[in-house]
C-alpha positions as CSV (number, residue, x, y, z in Angstrom):
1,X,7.6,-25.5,-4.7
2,X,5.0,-27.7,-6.4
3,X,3.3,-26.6,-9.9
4,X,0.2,-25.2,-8.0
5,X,2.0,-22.9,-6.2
6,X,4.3,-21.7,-9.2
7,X,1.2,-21.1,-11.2
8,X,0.0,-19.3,-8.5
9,X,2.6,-17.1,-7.9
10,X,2.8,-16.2,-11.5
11,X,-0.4,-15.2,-11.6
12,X,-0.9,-12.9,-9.0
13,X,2.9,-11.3,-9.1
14,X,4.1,-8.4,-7.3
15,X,3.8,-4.7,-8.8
16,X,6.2,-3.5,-6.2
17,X,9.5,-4.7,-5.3
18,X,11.2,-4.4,-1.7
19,X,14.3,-3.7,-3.5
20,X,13.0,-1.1,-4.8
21,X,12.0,0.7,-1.4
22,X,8.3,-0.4,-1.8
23,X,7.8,-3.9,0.1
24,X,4.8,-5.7,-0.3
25,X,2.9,-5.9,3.0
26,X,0.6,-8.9,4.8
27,X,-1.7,-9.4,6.7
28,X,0.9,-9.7,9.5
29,X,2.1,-6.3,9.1
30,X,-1.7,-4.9,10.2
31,X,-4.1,-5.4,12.9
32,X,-7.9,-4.3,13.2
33,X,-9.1,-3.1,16.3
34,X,-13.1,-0.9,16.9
35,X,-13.4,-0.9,12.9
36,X,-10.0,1.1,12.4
37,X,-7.1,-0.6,10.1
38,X,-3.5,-0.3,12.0
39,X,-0.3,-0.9,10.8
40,X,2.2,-2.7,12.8
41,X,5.3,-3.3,10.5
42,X,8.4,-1.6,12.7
43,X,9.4,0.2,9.2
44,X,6.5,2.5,9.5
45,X,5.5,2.8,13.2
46,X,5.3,6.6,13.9
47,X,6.9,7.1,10.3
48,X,4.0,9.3,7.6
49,X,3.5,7.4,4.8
50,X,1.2,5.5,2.1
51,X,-0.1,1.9,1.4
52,X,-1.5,1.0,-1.6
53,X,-3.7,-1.5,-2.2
54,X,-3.8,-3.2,-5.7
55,X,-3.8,-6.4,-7.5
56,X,-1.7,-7.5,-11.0
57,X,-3.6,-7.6,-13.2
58,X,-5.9,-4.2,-12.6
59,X,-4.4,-1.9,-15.6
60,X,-4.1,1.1,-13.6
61,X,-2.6,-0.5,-10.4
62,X,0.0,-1.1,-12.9
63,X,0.1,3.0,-14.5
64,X,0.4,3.9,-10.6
65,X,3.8,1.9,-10.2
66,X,6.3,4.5,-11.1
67,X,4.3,6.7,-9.9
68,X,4.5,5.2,-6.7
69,X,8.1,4.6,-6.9
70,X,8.9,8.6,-8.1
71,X,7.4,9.8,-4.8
72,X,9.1,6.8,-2.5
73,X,12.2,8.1,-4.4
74,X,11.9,12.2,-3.9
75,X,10.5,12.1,-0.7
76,X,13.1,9.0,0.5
77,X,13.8,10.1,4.1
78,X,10.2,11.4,4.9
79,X,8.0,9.0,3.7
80,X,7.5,5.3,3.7
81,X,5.3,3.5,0.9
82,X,4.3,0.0,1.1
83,X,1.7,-2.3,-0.7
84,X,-0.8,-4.8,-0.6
85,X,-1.8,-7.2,-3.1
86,X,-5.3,-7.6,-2.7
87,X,-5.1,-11.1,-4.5
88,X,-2.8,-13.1,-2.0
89,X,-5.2,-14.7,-0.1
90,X,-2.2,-16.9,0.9
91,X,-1.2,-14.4,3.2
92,X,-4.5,-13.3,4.2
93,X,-4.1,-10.0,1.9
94,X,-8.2,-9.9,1.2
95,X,-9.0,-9.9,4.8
96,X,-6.7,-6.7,4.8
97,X,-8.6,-5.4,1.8
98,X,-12.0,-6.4,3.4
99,X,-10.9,-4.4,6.9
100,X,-9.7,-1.7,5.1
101,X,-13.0,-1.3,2.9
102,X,-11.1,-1.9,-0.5
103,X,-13.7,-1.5,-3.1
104,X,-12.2,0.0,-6.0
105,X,-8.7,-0.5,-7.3
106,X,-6.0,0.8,-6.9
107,X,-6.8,2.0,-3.4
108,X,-4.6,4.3,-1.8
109,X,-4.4,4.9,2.4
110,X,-2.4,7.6,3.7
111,X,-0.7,6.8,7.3
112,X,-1.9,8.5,10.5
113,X,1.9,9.4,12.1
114,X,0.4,9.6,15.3
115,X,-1.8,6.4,15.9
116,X,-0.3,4.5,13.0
117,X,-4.1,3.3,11.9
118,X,-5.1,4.2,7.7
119,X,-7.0,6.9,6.7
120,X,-9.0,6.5,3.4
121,X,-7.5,8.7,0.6
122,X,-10.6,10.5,-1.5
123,X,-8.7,12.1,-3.9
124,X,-7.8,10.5,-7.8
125,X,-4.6,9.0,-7.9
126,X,-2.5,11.7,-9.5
127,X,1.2,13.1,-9.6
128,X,-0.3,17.3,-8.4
129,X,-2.9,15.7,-6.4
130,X,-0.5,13.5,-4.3
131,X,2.4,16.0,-4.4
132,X,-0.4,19.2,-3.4
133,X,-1.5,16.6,-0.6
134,X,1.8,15.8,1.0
135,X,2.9,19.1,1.0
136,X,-0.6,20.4,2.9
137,X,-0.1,17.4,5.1
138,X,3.1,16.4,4.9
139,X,5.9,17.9,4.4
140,X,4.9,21.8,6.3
């Protein structure tokens, strides 16, 4: 890895960590078909779920985080989170954000368990409003 690409990487770092049971997604883990976002990735095919768009250095991407992580961790059997670093144009991560009509950070999609595609979520970004929307939705 050259200079460029270590100053790159450093600069637009990962808020989420695969290890962590949140992987960052790409561009190949999507596909856009008659103005609906899809996701293809075989972890969350038919699975319900949340992606979360966001970039490193947005200061409340960065309050979400453990948020992110409390619900992946609570709801660990039922629901799959991933994210997308708006930022990583290296792996085509702003076409996603431009497909999926990412205009404010952080962004937050919910998972249609039926067709896989994304579904815009209009709500804030809270602990009740996430928890009162996965159990209306979710979890009944």
């Amino acid at each position: 890895m050259d200079n460029k690409d270590e100053e790159y990487d450093k600069l637009f770092m990962n808020l989420y960590d695969e290890n962590k049971g949140i992987p960052d997604l790409t561009y190949e883990d999507f596909y856009y078909k008659n103005k609906k976002l899809y996701i293809k990735n075989k972890n969350f095919l038919k699975n319900k779920g949340f992606v979360i768009f966001y970039a490193a250095w947005c200061s409340h991407c960065k309050k979400i985080t453990n948020l992110m992580y409390k619900f992946k961790n609570e709801y660990i059997n039922i629901l799959n989170i991933g994210a997308v670093n708006v930022e990583n144009v290296k792996n085509k991560n702003d076409i996603i954000a431009c497909n999926a009509n990412v205009t404010t950070l952080p962004h937050l999609m919910y998972i249609n368990d039926v067709d896989n595609s994304l579904i815009r979520y209009n709500f804030p970004i809270t602990e009740e409003n996430i928890f009162y929307f996965l159990n209306m939705n979710y979890l009944n």
